[in-house]
C-alpha positions in Angstrom: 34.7 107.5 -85.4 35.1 103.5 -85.3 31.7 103.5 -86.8 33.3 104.5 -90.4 36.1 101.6 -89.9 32.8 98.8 -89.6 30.6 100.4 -91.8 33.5 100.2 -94.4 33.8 96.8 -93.4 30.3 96.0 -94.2 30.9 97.3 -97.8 34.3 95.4 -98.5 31.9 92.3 -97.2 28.5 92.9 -99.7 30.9 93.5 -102.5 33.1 90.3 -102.3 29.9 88.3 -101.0 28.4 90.6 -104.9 31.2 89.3 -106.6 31.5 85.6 -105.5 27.7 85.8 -106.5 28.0 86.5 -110.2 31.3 84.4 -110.2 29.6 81.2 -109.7 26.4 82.5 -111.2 28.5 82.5 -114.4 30.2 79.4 -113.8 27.0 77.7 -113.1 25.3 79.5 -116.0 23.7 76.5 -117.5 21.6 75.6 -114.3 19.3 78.0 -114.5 18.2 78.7 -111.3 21.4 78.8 -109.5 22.4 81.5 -112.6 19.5 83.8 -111.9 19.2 83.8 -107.9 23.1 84.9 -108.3 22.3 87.5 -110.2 19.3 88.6 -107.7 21.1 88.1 -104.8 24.2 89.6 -106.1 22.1 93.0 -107.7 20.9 92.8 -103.6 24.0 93.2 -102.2 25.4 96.2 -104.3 22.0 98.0 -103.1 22.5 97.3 -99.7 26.2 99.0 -100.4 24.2 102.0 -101.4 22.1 102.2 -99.0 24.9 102.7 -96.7 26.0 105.7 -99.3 28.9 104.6 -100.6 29.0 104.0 -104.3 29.5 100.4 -105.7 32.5 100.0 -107.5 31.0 99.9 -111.4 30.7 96.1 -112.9 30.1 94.7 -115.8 31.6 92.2 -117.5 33.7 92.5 -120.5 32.3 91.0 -123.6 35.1 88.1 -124.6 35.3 87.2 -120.5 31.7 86.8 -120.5 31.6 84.5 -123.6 34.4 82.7 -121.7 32.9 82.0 -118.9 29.7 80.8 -120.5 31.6 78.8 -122.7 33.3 77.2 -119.8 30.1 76.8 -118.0 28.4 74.4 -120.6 31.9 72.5 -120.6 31.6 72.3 -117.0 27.6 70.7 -117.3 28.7 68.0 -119.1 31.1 67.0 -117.1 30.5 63.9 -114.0 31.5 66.3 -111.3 29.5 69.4 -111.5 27.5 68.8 -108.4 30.8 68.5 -106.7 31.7 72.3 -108.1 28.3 73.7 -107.2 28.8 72.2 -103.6 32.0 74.1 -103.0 30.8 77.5 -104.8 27.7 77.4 -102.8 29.3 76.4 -99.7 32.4 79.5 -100.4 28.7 82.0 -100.9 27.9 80.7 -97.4 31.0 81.5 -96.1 31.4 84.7 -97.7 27.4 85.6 -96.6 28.3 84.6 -93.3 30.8 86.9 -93.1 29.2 90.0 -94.2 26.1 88.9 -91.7 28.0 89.1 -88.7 29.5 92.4 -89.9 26.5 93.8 -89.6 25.5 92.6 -86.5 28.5 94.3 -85.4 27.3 97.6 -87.0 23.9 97.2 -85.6 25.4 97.0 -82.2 27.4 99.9 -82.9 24.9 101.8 -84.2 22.3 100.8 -81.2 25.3 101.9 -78.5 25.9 105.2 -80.5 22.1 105.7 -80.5 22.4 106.2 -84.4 18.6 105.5 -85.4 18.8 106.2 -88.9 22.0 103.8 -89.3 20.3 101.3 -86.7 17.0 101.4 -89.8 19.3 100.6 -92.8 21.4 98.0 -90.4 18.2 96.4 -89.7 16.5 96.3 -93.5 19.6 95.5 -94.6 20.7 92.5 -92.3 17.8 90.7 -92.9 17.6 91.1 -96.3 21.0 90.1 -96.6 20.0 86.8 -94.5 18.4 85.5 -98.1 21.4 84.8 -98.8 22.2 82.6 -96.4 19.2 80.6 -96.1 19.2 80.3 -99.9 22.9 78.8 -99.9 21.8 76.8 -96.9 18.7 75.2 -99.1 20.4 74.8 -102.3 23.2 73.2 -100.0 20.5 70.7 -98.2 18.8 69.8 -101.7 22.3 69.0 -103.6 24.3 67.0 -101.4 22.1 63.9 -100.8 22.4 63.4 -104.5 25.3 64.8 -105.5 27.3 63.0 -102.5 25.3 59.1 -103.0 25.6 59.1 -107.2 
């Protein structure tokens, strides 16, 4: 069924829009806020793979890589240009959320035509759930540039 070729779609999108997530959550580690809505948003997305019953890939991040990254991170804060880096990671996380939202508007309409009611329920949880994304790369977007773009 074409159904399975989307939905698998849907999951190759929440996991690289997962991953980007805790990517620049780590590289941003230091701004607190941008480290911990990652995180939230990024936990969000695996669940929504799950709801869709396949099984996230398993994460974690290795010890040493971890220090790394969070070494790199206070590096990074110090440095004149970090609004410039949060600018593009956030504006790659509204790509990548972007993405996976129009995959599921796909799936919804596939599921609606197929007259799939329990898919057309987790579609619909899902999607706008997964919206929060967006809106909260949007925001951050919105409240950074002036500054970041006029200092």
């Amino acid at each position: 069924m074409k159904l399975d070729a989307v939905i698998q779609r849907v999951v190759s999108s929440e996991r690289e829009l997962a991953d980007e997530l805790e990517r620049v959550g780590e590289r941003h580690r230091v701004e607190h806020d941008v480290f911990h809505t990652t995180e939230t948003l990024a936990k969000a997305a695996r669940a929504r793979v799950e709801k869709l019953g396949k099984t996230s890939e398993p994460g974690g991040h290795d010890g040493l890589l971890s220090t790394v990254r969070e070494k790199t991170s206070e590096l990074i804060a110090r440095r004149p240009e970090p609004g410039m880096l949060l600018l593009r990671d956030l504006r790659e996380i509204y790509l990548r959320a972007s993405q996976a939202s129009i995959d599921w508007t796909i799936l919804g309409q596939g599921a609606q035509a197929a007259k799939d009611g329990d898919l057309l329920a987790i579609v619909s949880e899902c999607h706008a759930d997964q919206l929060r994304t967006l809106k909260w790369a949007t925001t951050r977007i919105k409240e950074g540039a002036p500054q970041t773009l006029t200092c």
